[in-house]
C-alpha positions as CSV (number, residue, x, y, z in Angstrom):
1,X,170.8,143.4,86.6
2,X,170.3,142.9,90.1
3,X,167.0,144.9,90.1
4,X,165.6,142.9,87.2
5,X,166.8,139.4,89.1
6,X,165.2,140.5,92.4
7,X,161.9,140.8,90.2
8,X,161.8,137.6,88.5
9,X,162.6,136.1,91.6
10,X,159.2,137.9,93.1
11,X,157.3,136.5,90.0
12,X,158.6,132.8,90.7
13,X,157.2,133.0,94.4
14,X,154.1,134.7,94.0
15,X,153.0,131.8,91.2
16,X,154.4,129.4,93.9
17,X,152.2,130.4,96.3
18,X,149.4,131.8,94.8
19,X,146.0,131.1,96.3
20,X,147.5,130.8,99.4
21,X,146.7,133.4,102.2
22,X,150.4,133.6,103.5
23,X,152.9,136.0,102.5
24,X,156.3,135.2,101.2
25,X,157.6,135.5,104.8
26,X,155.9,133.0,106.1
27,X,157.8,129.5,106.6
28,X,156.1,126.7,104.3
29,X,157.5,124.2,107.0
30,X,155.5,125.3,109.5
31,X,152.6,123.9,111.5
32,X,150.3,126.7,111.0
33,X,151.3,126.7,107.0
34,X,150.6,123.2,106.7
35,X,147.6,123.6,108.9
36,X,146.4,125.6,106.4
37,X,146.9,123.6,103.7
38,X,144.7,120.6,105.1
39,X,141.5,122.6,105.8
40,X,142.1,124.0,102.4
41,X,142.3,120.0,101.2
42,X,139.0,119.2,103.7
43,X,137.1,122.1,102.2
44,X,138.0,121.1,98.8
45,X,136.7,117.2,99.4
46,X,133.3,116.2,98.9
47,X,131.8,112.7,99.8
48,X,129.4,111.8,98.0
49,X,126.6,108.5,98.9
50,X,125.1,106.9,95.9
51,X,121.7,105.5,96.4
52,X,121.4,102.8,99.3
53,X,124.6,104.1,101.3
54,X,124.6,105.0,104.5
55,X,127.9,106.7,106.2
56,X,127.8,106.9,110.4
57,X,130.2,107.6,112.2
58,X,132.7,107.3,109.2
59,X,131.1,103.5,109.2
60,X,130.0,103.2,105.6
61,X,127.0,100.1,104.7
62,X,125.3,99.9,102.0
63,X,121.2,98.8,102.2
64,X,120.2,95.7,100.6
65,X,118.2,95.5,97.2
66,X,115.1,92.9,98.2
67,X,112.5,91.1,96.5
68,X,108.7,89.9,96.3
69,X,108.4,87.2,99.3
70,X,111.8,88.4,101.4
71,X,111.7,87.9,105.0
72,X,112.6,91.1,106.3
73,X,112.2,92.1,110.0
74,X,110.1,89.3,111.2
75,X,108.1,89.4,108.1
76,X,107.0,89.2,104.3
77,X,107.9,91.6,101.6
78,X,104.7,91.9,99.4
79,X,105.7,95.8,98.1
80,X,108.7,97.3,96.9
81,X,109.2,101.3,96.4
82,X,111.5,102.0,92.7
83,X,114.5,101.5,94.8
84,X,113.9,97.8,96.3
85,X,115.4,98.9,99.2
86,X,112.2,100.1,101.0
87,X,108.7,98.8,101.2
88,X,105.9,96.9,102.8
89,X,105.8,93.5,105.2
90,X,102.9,91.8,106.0
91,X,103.3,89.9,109.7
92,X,104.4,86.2,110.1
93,X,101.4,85.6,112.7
94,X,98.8,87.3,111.3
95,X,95.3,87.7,113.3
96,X,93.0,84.3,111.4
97,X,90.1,82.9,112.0
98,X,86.1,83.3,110.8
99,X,85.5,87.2,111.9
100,X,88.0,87.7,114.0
101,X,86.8,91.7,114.3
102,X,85.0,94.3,114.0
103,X,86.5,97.6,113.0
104,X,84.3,99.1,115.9
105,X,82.8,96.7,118.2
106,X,81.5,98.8,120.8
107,X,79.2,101.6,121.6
108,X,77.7,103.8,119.1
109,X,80.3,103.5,116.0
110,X,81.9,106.8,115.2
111,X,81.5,108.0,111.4
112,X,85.1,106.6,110.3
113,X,86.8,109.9,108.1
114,X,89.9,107.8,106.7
115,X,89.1,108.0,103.0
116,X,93.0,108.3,102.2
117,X,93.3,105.0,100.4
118,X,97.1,104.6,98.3
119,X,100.4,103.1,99.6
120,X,101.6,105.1,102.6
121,X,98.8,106.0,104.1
122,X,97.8,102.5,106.3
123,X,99.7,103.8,109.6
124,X,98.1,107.4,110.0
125,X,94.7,106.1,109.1
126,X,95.0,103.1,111.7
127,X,96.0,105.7,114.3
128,X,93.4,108.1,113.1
129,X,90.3,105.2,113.7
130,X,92.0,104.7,116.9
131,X,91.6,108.0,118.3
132,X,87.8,108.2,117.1
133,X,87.3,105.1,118.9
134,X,88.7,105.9,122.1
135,X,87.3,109.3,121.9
136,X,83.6,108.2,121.4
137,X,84.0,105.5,124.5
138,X,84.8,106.2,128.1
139,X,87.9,104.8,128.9
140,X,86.6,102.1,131.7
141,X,84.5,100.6,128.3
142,X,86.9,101.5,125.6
143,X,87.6,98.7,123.2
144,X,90.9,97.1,122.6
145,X,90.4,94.5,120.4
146,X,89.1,95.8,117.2
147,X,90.9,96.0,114.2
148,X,92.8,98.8,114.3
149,X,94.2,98.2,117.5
150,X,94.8,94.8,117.3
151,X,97.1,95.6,114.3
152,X,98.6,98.3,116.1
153,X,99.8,96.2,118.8
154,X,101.1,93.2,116.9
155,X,104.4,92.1,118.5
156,X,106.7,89.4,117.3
157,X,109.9,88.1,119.0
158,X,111.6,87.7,116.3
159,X,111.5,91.1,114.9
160,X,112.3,94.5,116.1
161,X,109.9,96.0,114.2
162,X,106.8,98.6,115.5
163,X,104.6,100.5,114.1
164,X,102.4,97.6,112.5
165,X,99.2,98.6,111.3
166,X,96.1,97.9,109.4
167,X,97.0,98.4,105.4
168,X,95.0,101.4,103.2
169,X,93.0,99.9,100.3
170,X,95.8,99.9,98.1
171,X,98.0,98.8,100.6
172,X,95.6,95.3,101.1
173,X,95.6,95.2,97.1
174,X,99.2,95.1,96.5
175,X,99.3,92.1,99.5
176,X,96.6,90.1,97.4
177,X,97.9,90.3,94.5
178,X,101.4,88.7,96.1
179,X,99.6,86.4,98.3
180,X,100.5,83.2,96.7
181,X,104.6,84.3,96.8
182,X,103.8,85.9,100.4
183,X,102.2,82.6,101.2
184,X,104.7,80.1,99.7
185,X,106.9,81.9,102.3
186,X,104.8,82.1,105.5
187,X,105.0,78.0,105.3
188,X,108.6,78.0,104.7
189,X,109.2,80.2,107.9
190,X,106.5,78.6,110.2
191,X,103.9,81.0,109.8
192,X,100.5,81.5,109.3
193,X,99.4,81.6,105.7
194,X,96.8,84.1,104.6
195,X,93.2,82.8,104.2
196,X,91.7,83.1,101.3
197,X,88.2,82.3,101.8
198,X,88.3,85.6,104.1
199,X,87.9,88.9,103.3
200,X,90.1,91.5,105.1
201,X,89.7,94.5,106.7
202,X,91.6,97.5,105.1
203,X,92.0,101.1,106.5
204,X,90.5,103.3,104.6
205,X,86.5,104.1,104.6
206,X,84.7,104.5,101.6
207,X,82.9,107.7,102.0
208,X,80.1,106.2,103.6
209,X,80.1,107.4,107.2
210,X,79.9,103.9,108.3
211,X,81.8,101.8,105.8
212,X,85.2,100.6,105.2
213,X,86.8,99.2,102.4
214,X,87.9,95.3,102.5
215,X,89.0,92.6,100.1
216,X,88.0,89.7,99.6
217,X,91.1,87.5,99.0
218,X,89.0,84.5,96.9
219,X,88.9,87.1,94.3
220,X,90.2,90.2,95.6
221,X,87.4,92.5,94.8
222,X,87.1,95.0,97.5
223,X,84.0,95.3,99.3
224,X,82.4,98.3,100.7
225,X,81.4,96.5,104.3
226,X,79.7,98.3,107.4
227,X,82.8,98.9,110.3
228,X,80.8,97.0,112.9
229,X,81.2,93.1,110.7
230,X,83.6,91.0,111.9
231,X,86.2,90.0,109.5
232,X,89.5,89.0,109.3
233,X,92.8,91.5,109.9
234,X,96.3,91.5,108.5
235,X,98.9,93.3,110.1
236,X,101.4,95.0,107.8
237,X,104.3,97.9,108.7
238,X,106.8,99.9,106.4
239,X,110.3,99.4,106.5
């Protein structure tokens, strides 16, 4: 009888602590059992973000949803990716004026290679014209206020914002056809509204060695138009 009680007894405590890496010897009060227990608890926890949630340094926030004509970083919202939480500004003060510039104003014009034309794709081909400009002119002659560059360097106080640029094709599309929102709201923060009697430069060349794509904004037809006219520039970054 004694034999068959010490065996049950065995049976009870290994289901008791089954799955656990310590013998029956071991003291369940201890720190090192209980030690072991919590990483067993941390390695069985998983956090999981859903989409627009950001945890840092166990701070969790949660991105906003925005909208067509948002201010946002110093600017206007005029494109929003499928989550509304990412997406495209145009700048408060943008460049205006009757030909404000050329995409190259200087020097023999180097054939412009940015045919890349969708949404994405403004920034890499403004700093890609940029570097065929400077490139094809000595430094102590090297332009700094052609399109490209003037977009590049856009700076507003108010935001914190880099990285501005000149838009792709697509990019100056998507702006058009918001402008009256994007405009509504560049008078309600003090801005400057877009023109549209101008046409605008965009980014992205057309496949003709020397022409780039712009749009005119009375009717927002783009325009295949030779990189040395001056026209007018808008200033748009990601966020």
């Amino acid at each position: 009888m004694k034999a068959s009680c010490n065996k049950i007894l065995c049976s009870v405590f290994f289901l008791m602590f089954a799955g656990h890496s310590y013998s029956l010897n071991k003291n369940p009060a201890s720190v090192g059992y209980i030690d072991h227990d919590i990483d067993n608890l941390r390695q069985q926890t998983t956090l999981t973000a859903g989409p627009g949630i950001n945890i840092t340094n166990n701070v969790i926030s949660q991105t906003p949803n925005y909208a067509i004509g948002d201010v946002v970083h110093g600017g206007v919202v005029f494109w929003l990716d499928d989550t509304t939480r990412h997406g495209l500004i145009v700048a408060k003060n943008n460049v205006t004026g009757s030909g404000v510039a050329a995409v190259c104003n200087v020097g023999t014009c180097p054939n412009t290679i940015t045919t890349a034309t969708g949404i994405g794709v403004g920034l890499s081909n403004t700093r890609v014209i940029i570097s065929m400009q400077l490139a094809s002119n000595q430094p102590s002659t090297a332009p700094f206020n052609f399109a490209p560059m003037l977009a590049l360097r856009y700076t507003d106080p108010s935001s914190h914002i880099s990285d501005w640029f000149l838009p792709s094709l697509q990019e100056l599309l998507e702006l058009y056809a918001q402008v009256t929102l994007v405009n509504q709201t560049l008078t309600n923060i003090g801005g400057r509204i877009i023109d549209l009697t101008q046409s605008y430069w965009s980014s992205s060349a057309d496949g003709n060695v020397q022409n780039v794509w712009a749009v005119n904004f009375s009717n927002g037809s783009p325009v295949s138009t030779n990189q040395a006219t001056r026209l007018g520039l808008l200033a748009v970054t990601q966020f």
